[in-house]
C-alpha positions as CSV (number, residue, x, y, z in Angstrom):
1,X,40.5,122.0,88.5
2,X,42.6,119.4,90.5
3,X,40.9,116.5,89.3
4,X,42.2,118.3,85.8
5,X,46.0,118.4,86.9
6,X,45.6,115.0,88.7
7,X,44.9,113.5,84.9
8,X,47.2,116.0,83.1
9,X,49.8,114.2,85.5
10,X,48.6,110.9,84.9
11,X,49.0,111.0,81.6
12,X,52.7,112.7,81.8
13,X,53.3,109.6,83.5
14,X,51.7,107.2,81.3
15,X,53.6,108.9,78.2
16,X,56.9,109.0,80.0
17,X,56.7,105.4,81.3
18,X,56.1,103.9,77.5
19,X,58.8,106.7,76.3
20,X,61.8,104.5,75.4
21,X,64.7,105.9,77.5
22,X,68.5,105.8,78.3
23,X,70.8,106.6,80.7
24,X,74.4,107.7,80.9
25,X,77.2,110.2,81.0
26,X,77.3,113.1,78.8
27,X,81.0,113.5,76.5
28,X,81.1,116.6,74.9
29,X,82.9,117.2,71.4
30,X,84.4,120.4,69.8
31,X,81.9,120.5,67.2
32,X,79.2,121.0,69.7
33,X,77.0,117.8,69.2
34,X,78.2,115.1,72.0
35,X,77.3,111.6,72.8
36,X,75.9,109.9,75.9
37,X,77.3,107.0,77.0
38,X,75.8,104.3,79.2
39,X,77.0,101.9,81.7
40,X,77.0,99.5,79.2
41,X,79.1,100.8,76.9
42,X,76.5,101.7,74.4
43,X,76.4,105.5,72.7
44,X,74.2,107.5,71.5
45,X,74.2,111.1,69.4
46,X,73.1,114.2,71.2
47,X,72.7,116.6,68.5
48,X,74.1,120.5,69.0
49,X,70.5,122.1,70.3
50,X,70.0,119.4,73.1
51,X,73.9,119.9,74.1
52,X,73.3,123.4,75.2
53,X,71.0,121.7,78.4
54,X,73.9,119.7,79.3
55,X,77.6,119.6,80.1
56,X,80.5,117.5,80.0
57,X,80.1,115.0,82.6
58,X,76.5,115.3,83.1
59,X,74.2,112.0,84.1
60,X,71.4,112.1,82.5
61,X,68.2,110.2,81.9
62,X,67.3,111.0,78.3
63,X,64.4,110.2,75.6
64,X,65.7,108.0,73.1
65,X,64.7,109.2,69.4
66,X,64.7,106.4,66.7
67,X,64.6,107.0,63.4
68,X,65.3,104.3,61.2
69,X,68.5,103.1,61.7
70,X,69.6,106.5,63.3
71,X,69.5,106.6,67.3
72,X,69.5,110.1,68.9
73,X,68.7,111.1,72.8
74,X,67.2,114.5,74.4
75,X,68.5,114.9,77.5
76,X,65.0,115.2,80.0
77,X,66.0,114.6,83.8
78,X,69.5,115.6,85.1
79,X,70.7,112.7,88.1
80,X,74.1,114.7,89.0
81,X,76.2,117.4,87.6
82,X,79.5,116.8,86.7
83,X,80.1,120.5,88.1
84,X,79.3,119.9,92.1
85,X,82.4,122.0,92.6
86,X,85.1,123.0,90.0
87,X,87.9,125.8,89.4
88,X,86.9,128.2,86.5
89,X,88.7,131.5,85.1
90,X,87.0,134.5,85.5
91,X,85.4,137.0,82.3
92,X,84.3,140.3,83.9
93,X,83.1,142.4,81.0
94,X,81.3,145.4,81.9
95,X,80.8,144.4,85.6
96,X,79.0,141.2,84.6
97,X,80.4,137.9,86.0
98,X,81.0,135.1,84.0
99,X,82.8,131.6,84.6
100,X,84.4,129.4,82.4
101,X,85.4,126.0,83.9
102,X,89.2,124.9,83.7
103,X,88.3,121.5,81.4
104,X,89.4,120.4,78.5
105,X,85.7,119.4,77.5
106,X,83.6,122.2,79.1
107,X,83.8,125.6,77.0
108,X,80.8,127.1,78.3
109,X,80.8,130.5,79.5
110,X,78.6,130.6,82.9
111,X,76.6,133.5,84.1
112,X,78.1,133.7,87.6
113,X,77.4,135.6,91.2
114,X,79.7,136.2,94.2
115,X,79.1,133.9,97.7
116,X,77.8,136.4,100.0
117,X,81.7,136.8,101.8
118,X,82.9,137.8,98.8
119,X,80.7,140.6,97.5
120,X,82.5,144.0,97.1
121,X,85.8,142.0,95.8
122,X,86.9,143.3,92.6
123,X,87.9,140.4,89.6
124,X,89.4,140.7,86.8
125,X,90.2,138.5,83.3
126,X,92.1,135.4,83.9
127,X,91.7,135.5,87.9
128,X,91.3,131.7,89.1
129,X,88.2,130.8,91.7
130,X,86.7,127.9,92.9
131,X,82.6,127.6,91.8
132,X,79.9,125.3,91.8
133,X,77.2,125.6,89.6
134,X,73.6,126.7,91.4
135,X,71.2,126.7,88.2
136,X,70.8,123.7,85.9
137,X,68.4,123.8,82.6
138,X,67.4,120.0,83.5
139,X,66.9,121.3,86.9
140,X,62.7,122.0,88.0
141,X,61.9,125.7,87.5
142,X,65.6,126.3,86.4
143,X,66.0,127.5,83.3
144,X,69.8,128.5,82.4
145,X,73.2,127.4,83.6
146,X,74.1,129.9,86.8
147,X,77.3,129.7,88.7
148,X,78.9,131.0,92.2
149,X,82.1,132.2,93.0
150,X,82.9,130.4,96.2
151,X,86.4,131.5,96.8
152,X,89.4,133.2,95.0
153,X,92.2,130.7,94.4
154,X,94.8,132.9,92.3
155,X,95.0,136.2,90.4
156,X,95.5,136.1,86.6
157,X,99.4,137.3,87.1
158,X,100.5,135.1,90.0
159,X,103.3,133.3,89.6
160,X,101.9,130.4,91.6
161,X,99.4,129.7,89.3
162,X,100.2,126.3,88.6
163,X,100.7,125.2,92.2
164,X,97.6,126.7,93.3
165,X,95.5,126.0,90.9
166,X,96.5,122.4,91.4
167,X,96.1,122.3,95.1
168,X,92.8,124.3,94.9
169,X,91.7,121.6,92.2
170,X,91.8,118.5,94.6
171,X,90.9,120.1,97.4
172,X,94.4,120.0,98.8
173,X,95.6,122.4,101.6
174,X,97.7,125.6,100.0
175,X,100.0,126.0,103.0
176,X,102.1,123.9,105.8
177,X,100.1,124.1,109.1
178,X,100.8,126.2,111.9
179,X,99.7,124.7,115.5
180,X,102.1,127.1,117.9
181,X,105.4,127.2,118.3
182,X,105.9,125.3,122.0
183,X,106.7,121.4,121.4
184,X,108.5,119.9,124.5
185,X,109.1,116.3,124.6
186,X,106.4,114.3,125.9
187,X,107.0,112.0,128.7
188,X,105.4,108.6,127.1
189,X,106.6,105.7,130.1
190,X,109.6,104.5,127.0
191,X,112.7,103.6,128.2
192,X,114.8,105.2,125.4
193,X,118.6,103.5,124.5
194,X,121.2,106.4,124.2
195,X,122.9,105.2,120.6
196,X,124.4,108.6,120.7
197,X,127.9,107.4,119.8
198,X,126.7,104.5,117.5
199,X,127.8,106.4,114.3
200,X,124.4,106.6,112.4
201,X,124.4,108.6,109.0
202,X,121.1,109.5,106.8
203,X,121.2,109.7,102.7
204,X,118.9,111.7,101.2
205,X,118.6,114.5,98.6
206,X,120.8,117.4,98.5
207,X,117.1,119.7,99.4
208,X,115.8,117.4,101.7
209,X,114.7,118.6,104.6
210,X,112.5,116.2,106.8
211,X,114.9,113.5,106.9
212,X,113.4,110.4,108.7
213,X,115.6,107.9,108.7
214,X,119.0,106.9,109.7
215,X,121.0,103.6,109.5
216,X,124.3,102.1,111.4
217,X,125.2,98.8,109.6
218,X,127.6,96.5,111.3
219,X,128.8,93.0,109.7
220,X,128.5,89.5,111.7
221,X,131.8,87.1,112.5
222,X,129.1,84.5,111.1
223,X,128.2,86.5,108.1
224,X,125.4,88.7,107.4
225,X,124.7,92.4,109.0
226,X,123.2,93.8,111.4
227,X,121.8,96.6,110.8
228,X,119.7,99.4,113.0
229,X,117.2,101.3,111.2
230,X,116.5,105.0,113.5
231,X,112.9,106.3,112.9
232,X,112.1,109.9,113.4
233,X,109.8,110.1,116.6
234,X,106.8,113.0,115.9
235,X,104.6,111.0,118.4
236,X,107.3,112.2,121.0
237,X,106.2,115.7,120.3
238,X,102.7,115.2,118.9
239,X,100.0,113.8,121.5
240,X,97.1,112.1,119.8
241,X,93.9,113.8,119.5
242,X,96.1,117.6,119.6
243,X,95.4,119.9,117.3
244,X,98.1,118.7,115.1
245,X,97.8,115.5,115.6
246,X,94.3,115.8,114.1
247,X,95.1,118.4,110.7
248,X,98.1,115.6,110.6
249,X,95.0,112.9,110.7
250,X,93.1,115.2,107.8
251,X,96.2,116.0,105.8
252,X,97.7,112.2,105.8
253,X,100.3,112.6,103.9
254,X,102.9,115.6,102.5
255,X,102.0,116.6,99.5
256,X,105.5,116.9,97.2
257,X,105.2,118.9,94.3
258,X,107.8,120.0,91.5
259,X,109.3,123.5,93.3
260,X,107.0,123.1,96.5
261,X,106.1,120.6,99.7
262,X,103.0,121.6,101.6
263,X,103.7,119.7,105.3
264,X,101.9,116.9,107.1
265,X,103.0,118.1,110.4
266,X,103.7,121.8,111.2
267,X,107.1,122.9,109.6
268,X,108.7,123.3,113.1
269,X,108.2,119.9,113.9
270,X,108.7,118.4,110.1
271,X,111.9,120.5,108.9
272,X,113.7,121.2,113.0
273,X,112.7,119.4,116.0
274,X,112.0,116.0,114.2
275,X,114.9,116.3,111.3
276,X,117.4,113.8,111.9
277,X,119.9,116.8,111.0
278,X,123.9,115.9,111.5
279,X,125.2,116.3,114.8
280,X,121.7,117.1,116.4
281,X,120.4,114.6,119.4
282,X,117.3,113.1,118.6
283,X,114.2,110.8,119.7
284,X,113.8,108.1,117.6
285,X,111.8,104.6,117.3
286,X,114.3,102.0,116.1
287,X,114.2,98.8,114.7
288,X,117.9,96.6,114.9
289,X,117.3,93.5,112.8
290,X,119.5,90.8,111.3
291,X,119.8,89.9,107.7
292,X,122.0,86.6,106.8
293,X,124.3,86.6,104.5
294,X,121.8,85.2,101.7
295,X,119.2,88.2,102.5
296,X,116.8,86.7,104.3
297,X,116.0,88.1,107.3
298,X,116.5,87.1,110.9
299,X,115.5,88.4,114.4
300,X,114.4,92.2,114.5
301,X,113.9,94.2,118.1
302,X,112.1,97.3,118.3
303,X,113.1,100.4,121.4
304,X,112.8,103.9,121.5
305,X,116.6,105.4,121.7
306,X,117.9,108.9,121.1
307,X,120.4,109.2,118.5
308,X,122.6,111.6,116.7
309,X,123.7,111.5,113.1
310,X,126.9,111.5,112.4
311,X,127.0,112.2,108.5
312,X,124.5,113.9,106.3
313,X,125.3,112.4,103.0
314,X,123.6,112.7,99.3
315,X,122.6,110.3,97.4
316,X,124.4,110.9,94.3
317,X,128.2,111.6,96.2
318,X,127.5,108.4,97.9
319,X,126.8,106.4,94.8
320,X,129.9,108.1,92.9
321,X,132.4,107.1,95.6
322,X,131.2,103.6,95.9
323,X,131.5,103.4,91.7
324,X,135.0,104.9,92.1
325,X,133.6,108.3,90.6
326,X,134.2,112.1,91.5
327,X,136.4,113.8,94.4
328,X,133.9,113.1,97.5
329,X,135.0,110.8,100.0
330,X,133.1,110.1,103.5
331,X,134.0,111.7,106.2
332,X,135.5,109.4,108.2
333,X,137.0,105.3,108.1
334,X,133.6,104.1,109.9
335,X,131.3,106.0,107.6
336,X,133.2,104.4,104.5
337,X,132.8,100.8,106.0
338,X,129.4,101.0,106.7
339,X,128.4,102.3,103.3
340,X,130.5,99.2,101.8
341,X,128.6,96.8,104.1
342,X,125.3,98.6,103.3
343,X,126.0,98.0,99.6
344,X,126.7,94.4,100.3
345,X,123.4,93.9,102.5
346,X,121.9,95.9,99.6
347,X,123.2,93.1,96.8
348,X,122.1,90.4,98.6
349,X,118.9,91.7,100.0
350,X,117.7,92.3,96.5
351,X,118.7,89.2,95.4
352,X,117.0,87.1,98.1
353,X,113.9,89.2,97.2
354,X,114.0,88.5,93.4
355,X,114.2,85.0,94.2
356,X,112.0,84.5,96.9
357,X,109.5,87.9,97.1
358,X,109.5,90.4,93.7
359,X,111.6,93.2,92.9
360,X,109.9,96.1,91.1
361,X,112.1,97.1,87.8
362,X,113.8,100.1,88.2
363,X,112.7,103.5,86.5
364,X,114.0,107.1,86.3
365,X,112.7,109.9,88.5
366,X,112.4,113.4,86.4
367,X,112.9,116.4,88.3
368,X,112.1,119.9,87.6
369,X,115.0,122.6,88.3
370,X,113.2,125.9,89.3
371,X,114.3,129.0,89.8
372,X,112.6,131.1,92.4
373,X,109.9,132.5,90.2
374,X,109.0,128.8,89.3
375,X,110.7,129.1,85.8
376,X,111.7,125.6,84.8
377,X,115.6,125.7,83.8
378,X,115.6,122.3,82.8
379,X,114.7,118.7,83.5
380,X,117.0,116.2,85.0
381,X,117.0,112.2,85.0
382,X,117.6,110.8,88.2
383,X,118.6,106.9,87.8
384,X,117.9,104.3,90.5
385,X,121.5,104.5,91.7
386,X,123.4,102.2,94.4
387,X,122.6,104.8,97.2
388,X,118.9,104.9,96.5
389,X,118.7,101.4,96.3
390,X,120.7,101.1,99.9
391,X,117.9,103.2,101.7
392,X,114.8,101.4,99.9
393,X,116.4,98.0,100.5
394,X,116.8,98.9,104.1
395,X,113.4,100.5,104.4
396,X,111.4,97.9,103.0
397,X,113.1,95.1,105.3
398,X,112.4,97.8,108.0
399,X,108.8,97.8,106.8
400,X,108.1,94.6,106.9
401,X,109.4,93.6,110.2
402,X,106.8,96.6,111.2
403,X,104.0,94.4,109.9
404,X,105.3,91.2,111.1
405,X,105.5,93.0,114.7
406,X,101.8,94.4,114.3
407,X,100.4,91.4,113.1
408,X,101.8,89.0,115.7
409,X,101.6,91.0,118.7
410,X,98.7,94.1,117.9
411,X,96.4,92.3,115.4
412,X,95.6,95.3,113.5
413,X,97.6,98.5,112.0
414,X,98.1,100.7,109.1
415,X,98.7,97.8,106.2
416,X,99.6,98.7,102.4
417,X,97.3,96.3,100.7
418,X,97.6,95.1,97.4
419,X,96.1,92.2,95.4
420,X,97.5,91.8,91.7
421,X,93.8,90.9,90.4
422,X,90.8,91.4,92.5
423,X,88.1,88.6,92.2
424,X,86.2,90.5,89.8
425,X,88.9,91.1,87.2
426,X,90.8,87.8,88.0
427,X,88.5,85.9,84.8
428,X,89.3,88.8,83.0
429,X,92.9,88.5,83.1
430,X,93.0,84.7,83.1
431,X,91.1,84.7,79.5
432,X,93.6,87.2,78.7
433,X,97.1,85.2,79.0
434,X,94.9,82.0,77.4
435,X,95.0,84.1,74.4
436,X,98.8,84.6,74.8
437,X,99.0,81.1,74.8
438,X,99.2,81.5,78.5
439,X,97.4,78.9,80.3
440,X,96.9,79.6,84.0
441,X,95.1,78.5,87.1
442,X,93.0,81.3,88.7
443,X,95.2,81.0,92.0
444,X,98.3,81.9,89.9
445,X,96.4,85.3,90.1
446,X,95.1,85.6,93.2
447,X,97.5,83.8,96.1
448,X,100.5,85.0,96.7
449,X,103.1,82.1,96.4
450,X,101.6,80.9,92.8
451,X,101.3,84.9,91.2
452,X,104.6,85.2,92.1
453,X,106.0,82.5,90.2
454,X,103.7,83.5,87.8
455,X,105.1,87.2,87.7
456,X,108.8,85.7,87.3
457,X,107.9,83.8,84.6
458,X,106.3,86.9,82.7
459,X,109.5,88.8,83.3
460,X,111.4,86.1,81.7
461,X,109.8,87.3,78.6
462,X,110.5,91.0,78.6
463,X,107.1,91.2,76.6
464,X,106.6,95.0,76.8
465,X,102.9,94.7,75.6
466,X,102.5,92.1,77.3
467,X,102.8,93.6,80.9
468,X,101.2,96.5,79.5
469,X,98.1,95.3,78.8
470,X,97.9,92.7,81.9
471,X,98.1,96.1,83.8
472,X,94.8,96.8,83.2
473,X,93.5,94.1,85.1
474,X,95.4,94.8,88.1
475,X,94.0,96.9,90.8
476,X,96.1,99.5,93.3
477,X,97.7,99.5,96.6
478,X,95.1,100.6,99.3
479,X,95.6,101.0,103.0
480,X,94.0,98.1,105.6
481,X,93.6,98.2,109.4
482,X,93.8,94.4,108.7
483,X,97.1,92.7,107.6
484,X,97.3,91.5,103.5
485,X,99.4,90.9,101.2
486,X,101.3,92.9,98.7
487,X,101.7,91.3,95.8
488,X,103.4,93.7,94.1
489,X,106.4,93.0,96.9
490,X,105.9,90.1,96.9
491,X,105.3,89.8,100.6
492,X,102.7,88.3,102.7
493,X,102.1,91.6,104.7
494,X,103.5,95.6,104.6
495,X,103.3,98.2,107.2
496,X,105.6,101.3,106.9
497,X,106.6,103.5,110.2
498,X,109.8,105.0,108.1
499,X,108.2,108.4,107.2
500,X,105.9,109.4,110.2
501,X,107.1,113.2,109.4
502,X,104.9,112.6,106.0
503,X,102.3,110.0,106.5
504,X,99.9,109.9,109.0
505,X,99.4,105.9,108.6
506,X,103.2,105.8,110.3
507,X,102.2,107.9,112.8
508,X,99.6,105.4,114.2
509,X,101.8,102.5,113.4
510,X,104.4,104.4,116.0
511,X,101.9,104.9,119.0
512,X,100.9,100.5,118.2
513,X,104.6,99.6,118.5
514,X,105.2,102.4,121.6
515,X,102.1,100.0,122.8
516,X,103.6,97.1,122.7
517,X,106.5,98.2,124.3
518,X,104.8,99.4,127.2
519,X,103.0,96.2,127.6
520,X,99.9,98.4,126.9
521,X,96.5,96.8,125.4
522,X,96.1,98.0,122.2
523,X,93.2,100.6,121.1
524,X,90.6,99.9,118.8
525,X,91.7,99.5,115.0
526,X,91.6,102.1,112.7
527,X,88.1,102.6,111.0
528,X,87.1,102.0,107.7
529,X,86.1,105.9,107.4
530,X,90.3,106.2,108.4
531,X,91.8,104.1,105.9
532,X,90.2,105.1,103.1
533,X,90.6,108.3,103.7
534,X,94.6,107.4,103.5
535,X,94.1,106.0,100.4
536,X,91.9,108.7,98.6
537,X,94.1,111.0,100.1
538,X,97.2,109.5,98.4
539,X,95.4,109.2,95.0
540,X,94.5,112.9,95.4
541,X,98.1,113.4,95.7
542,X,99.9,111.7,93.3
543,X,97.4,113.2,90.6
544,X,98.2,117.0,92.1
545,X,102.3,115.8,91.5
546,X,100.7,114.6,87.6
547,X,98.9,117.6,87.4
548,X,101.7,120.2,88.4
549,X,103.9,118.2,86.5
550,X,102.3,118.5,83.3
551,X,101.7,122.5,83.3
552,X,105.2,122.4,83.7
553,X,105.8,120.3,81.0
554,X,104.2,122.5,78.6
555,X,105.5,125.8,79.9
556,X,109.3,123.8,79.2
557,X,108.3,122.5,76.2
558,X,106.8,125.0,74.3
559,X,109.7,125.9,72.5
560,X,110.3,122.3,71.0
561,X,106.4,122.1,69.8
562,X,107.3,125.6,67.8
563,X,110.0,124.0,66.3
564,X,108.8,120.3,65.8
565,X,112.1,119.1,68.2
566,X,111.6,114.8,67.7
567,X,112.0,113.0,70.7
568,X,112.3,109.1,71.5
569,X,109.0,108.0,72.6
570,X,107.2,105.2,74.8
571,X,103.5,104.0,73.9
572,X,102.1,104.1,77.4
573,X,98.0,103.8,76.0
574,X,96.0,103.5,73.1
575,X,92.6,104.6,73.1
576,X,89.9,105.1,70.1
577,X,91.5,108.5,69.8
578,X,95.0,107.6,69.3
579,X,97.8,107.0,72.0
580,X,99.6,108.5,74.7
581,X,103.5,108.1,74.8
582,X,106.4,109.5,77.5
583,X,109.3,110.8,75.9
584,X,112.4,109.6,77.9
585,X,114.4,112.4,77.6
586,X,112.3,114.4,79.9
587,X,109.2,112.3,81.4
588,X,107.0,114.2,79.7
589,X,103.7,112.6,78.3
590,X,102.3,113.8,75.0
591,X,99.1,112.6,72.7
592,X,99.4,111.6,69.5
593,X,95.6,111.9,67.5
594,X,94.7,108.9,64.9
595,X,94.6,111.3,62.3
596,X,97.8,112.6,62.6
597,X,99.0,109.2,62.2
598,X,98.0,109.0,58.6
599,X,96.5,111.3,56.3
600,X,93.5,109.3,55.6
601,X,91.8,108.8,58.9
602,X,89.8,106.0,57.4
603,X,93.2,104.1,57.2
604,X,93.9,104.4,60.8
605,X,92.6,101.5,62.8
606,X,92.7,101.8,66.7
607,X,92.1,98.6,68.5
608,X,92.1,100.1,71.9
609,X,91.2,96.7,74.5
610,X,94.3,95.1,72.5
611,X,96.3,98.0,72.6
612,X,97.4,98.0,68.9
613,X,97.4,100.2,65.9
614,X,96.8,99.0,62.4
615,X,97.4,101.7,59.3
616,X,96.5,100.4,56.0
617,X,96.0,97.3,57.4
618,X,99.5,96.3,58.9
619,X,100.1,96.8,62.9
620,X,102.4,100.0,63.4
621,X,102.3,100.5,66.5
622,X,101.3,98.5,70.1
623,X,101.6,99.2,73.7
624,X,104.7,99.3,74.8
625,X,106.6,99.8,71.6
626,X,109.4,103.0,71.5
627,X,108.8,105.1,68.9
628,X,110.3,108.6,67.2
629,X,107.6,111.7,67.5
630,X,107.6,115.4,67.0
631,X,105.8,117.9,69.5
632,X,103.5,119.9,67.1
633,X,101.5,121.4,70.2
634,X,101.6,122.5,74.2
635,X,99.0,123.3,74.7
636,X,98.6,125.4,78.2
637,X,94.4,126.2,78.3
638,X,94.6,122.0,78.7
639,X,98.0,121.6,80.0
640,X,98.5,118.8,77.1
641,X,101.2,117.7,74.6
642,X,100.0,117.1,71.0
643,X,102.9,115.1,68.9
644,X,102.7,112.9,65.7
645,X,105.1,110.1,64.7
646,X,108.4,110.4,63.1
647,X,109.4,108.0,60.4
């Protein structure tokens, strides 16, 4: 009997190996056959029955099926799920549990059971809970798709929904921390300065809260500024390896959504002790540094003080009184100086950077006004104004006297990171602009002194398709304990220590500089296993802001996809599907399907790797381009915009 399984095994084996087979990703269609892509790009058909073993996201090994010309795959062997973990809305019908995941491309319905902690919880329709799938068909001695309920997230009528949700989504902590309510300032060994006269002010927006940095600006009989940038001090309070240092270490940054912030640091410490709030005595790390009258910096000098602000100021007031706008004035003769020599550092400063370092173009911020309930009232544009561009001018030369510091005198710190092109996409890229008619030396793209002059001479062109499609061989900013450049600055190396209430990377950039003003030998560098952390956890963040962002989106424009409201449009992508676009009135991104481009999809030609649309055989449309297009759907099961072009 086992020398019969032993050859019944055998020749399962022999079969298998001379079976052709595939590999790749499962992608799901609403007409219930799908396709399963591999690494390679190719595809191939998975008919309807064999779709019902799989889901949306699924790797899969899978027997490939030729006939004649006709390629199909049965999925066999399942490598990973694409539903590890996932949130799901709940169907209770009779007392029997059932999930269906919150994805666009997943509409199964999921026999589910409760995790042992939540048994005797009632649920009801529409409730949202984190599951993970248990049961997989592809799965040995499975048989059907089974799901648990690992933990409630919101109930079907909470207003919070969308902020919950979100968070729950990325795995992103729900509330502030709490670590006590007892901070008393830590005795460290600093010497602190008492600027508690210098007449420091902060500019922020009218909600903020956790205001981290203040300036005092004074100009030089020589010419030029000198200008002292006060840090808030959490490291004063916080001792490293405490209890909030470390949910501070796990958190790593704020999270900011529309209508909601969900802390770094306890709110006590975030919105009170550490706020640099008007008239209140502070400790601060400070940085006074010299700028010549051209921009370019000069000496810098870091030392702990205490300070207190002397104005609380917004950015908008600020910006209207130094345009000659509106009835605000500052609130006193030294306030309204500095501001007027800020503006002037500010000018120059960003001059000496578009000439010598890079200047990013300036683009609108959207932001949501709520009411209490999380209603969205409206949307407002909020330009790069003169005030804004004060505090980031000041912040980054700040900045980057932090990295010059850490690199000279630590070795190591928390760097911001980023390379245009990595090595890998560099070819890429380089063919790219050759087709352009761009002919360019692989160091243009990949030191720092050629890709800038390279970047200028792209923005020269004002080619919006062109810098669209050259994004997508650039990679992202990630954090190093090592210094690098940033080439999107411009600048041979970056370290911030402006925001330690909301990044944890500024808190241990504060406790290097405290070090080396102590004479103290620096600690070890930060570990791999720390900086990517930082960097997944700002990714995870900025796609919880996107996410938010876009329920709220279709909650506001609802109305206007009722009544096919046409808005001015940006191409921001093409794919083989159609292309996405931002409407500038509001920020809000919508999809516009190849066949609602034309009546005759056969006529619609999507050439997605150039980023251009041909219909009836003339270009339309490229990235880029700004076009007219009417909301015909929001969508709120997928939290998506569907629009189609205006003539």
């Amino acid at each position: 009997m086992l020398q019969n399984n032993a050859l019944l095994a055998q020749l399962k084996q022999q079969i298998r190996d001379t079976t052709p087979r595939v590999t790749g990703v499962i992608k799901a269609t609403e007409k219930g056959f799908g396709f399963l892509e591999t690494d390679d790009g190719e595809s191939f058909f998975v008919p309807p029955p064999a779709m019902k073993q799989v889901l949306h996201g699924d790797r899969v090994e899978a027997v490939l099926h030729e006939e004649g010309e006709r390629k199909s795959v049965e999925p066999d062997t399942l490598i990973e799920t694409s539903m590890g973990r996932f949130i799901a809305r709940v169907q209770n019908r009779e007392g029997k549990l059932a999930v269906v995941p919150d994805h666009p491309s997943v509409r199964n319905v999921l026999k589910a059971r409760l995790k042992r902690n939540l048994e005797g919880q009632e649920f009801s329709d529409g409730d949202w809970v984190v599951a993970r799938l248990v049961r997989h068909p592809l799965k040995p001695d499975d048989r059907a798709f089974f799901a648990q309920i690992d933990e409630l997230v919101a109930r079907v009528d909470n207003p919070a929904v969308p902020w919950r949700v979100t968070l729950a989504r990325h795995a992103l902590e729900q509330d502030c921390p709490d670590a006590g309510a007892d901070w008393p300032l830590r005795d460290e060994g600093l010497t602190r300065e008492d600027l508690t006269e210098v007449p420091f002010f902060t500019i922020d927006g009218e909600k903020t809260r956790d205001m981290d940095d203040a300036l005092s600006i004074t100009a030089r009989e020589q010419g030029g500024w000198t200008l002292s940038v006060a840090i808030a001090d959490p490291t004063a309070y916080v001792e490293e390896g405490h209890a909030a240092d470390l949910e501070a270490r796990t958190r790593a940054f704020t999270v900011y959504l529309p209508g909601q912030n969900v802390t770094m640091l306890p709110e006590q410490l975030a919105d009170d002790l550490c706020s640099l709030h008007e008239n209140q005595q502070r400790p601060v790390l400070a940085c006074q540094l010299d700028i010549n009258a051209d921009g370019s910096l000069g000496d810098y000098r870091f030392f702990a003080a205490t300070m207190c602000s002397h104005a609380r100021l917004v950015y908008d007031q600020v910006s209207d009184w130094l345009e000659g706008n509106g009835d605000w004035t500052p609130s006193s003769d030294s306030i309204g100086t500095q501001l007027k020599a800020l503006r002037d550092l500010t000018e120059a400063r960003s001059g000496w950077r578009a000439e010598h370092a890079l200047v990013f173009k300036d683009r609108p911020d959207y932001v949501f006004d709520l009411d209490e309930a999380g209603n969205i009232q409206g949307v407002r544009i909020e330009e790069r104004r003169i005030a804004n561009r004060m505090i980031e001018e000041s912040m980054i030369a700040a900045n980057a006297c932090c990295a010059d510091l850490l690199a000279q005198h630590v070795g190591h710190g928390i760097f911001n990171v980023h390379r245009a092109f990595e090595e890998d996409k560099a070819e890429a890229a380089q063919n790219f602009l050759a087709t352009q008619q761009i002919e360019v030396e692989r160091e243009a793209l990949t030191e720092l002194n050629r890709y800038k002059e390279l970047k200028r001479a792209l923005e020269s062109r004002d080619d919006a398709w062109l810098d669209a499609r050259l994004r997508k061989f650039q990679g992202f900013t990630s954090m190093s304990a090592q210094p690098g450049p940033h080439f999107g600055l411009g600048l041979p190396a970056y370290a911030t220590w402006t925001s330690p209430i909301r990044k944890y990377g500024d808190m241990v950039n504060h406790r290097l500089i405290k070090r080396v003003l102590k004479g103290e030998q620096a600690p070890p560098e930060a570990t791999l296993q720390l900086t990517e952390q930082l960097t997944e956890r700002r990714r995870l963040n900025r796609m919880a802001e996107r996410d938010v962002k876009d329920w709220l989106y279709v909650r506001y424009l609802t109305p206007a996809a009722r009544s096919g409201d046409v808005f001015e449009a940006e191409i921001i992508a093409i794919n083989r599907g159609g292309m996405r676009v931002r409407l500038t009135a509001n920020g809000a991104t919508a999809f516009v399907p190849a066949p609602l481009m034309h009546s005759d999809r056969t006529k619609v030609v999507v050439d997605d790797k150039e980023g251009r649309i041909q219909i009836e055989s003339e270009e339309r449309y490229k990235l880029g381009d700004v076009i007219r297009v009417a909301l015909t759907e929001a969508r709120e099961e997928t939290r998506s915009l569907v629009a189609r072009p205006e003539a």
